[in-house]
C-alpha positions in Angstrom: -0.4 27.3 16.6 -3.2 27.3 19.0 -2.9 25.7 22.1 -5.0 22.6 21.9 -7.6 21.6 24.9 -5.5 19.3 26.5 -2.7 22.3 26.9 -5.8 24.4 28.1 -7.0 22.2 31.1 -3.3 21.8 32.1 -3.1 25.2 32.4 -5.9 25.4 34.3 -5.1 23.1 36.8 -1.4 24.2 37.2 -2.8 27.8 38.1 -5.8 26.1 39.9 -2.6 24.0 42.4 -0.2 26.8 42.2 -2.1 30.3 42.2 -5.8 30.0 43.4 -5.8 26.9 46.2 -2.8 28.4 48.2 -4.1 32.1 48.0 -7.8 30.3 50.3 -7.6 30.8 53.7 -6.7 27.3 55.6 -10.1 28.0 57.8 -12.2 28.3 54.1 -12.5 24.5 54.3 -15.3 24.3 51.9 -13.7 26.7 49.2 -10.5 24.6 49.7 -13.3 21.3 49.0 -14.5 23.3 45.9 -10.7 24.1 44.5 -10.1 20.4 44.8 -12.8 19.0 43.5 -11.9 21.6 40.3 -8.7 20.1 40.5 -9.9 16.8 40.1 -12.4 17.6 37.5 -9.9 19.2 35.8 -7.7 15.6 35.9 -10.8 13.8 34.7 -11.5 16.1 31.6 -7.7 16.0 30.2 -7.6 12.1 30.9 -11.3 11.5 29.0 -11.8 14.4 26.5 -9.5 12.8 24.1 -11.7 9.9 23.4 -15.4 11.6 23.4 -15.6 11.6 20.3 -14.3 8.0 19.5 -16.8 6.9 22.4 -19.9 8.5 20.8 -18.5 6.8 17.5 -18.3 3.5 19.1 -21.6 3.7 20.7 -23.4 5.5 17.3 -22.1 2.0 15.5 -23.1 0.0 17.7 -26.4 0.7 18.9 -27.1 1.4 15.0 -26.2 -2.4 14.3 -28.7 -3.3 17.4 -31.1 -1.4 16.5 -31.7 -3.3 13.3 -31.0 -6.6 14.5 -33.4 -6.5 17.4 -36.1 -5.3 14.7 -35.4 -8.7 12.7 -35.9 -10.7 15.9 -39.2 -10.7 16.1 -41.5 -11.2 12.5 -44.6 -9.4 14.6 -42.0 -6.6 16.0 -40.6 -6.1 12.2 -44.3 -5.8 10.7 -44.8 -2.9 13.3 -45.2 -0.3 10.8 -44.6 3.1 12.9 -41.9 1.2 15.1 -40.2 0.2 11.5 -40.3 4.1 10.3 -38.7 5.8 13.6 -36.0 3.0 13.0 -35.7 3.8 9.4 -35.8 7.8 9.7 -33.2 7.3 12.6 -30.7 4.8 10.3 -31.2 7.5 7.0 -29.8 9.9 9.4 -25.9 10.8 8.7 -23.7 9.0 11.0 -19.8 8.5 11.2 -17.9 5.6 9.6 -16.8 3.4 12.1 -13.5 3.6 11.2 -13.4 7.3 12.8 -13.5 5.3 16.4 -9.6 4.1 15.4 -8.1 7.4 15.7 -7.1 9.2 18.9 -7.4 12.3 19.0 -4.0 14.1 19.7 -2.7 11.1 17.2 -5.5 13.2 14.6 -4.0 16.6 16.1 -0.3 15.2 15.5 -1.3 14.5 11.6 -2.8 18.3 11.0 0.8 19.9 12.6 2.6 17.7 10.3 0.3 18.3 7.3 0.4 22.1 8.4 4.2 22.0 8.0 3.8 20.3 5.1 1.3 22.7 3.3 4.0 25.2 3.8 6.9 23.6 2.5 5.2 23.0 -0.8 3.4 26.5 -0.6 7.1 27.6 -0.4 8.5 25.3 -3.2 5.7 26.4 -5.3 6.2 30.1 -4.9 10.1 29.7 -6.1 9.0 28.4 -9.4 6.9 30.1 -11.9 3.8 32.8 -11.1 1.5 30.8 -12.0 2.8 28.4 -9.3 2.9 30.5 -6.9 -0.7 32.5 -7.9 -2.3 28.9 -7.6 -0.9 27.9 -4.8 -1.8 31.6 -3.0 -5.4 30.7 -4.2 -5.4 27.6 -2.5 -4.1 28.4 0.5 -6.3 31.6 0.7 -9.6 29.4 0.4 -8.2 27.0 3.5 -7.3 29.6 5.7 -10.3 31.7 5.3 -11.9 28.6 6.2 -9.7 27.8 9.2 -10.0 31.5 10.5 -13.5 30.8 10.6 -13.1 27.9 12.7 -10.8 29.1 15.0 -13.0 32.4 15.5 -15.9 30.2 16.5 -13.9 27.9 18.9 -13.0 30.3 20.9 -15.8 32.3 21.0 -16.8 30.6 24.3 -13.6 32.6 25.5 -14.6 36.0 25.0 -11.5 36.7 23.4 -13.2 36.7 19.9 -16.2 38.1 18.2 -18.0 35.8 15.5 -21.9 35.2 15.4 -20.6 31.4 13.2 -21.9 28.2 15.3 -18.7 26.1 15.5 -20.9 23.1 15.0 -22.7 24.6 11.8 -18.8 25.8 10.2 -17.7 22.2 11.1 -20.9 20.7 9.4 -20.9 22.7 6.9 -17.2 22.2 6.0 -18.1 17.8 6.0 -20.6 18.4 3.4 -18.6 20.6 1.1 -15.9 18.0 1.7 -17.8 14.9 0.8 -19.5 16.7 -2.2 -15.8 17.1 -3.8 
């Protein structure tokens, strides 16, 4: 399994406190300024990346509710013709269900490890029976991780230590359509 972001930024830090800092000289007091101030972005990122995206879900819901009620204040403001199609084109536009804002995300990252182990215990049971089983169940799995391959390839591209020309966002986007078509 990957090592999620979280794991990343701890790493980071750790090597950061215990490799880099000590290593700059005691008279490099504006490098030392620099290493802490990594440090302690470093603290910020691992205590606030798990809730970005809940936070922009929060926020998309609820300025997409103000929008539309501020319109109805006003009768004038509502007859505004151009005013009511920016507000209509931006409301058309796809947005989350606000339900996603309930879910944290290592809770979310928790699920897919047990869903993952649990893809590969029926995978497994399905094998030991007949072929057809197991050449179903081969097919299905196939199609899943060729997808997640793809993922992975682009979310680590930032890292240099893989070589895709996929756009993490377009795979992701990509993958909600095909899943809400189904």
């Amino acid at each position: 399994m990957n090592p999620t972001i979280t794991q990343q930024l701890q790493s980071m830090k750790l090597r950061m406190e215990e490799t880099i800092i000590p290593e700059i000289n005691e008279d490099a007091k504006f490098a030392r300024e620099q290493a802490a101030f990594i440090v302690m972005t470093l603290d910020w990122l691992m205590q606030t990346h798990e809730h970005q995206y809940r936070y922009e879900v929060v926020e998309n819901t609820e300025y997409r509710g103000l929008v539309s009620r501020m319109l109805a204040v006003s009768d004038d403001l509502a007859n505004d013709k151009a005013l009511r199609a920016q507000v209509q084109y931006v409301l058309r536009e796809a947005g989350p269900a606000p339900q996603e804002a309930v879910i944290r995300l290592s809770d979310l990252t928790g699920q897919n490890r047990r869903l993952k182990q649990l893809t590969a215990q029926i995978f497994n049971a399905l094998c030991q029976r007949s072929t057809s089983d197991a050449d179903a169940a081969r097919a299905l799995l196939g199609e899943v991780s060729i997808n997640q391959g793809n993922r992975e390839l682009a979310f680590f591209k930032g890292t240099g230590f893989t070589n895709t020309s996929d756009d993490l966002g377009q795979l992701l986007g990509e993958t909600a359509e095909a899943t809400t078509q189904t």
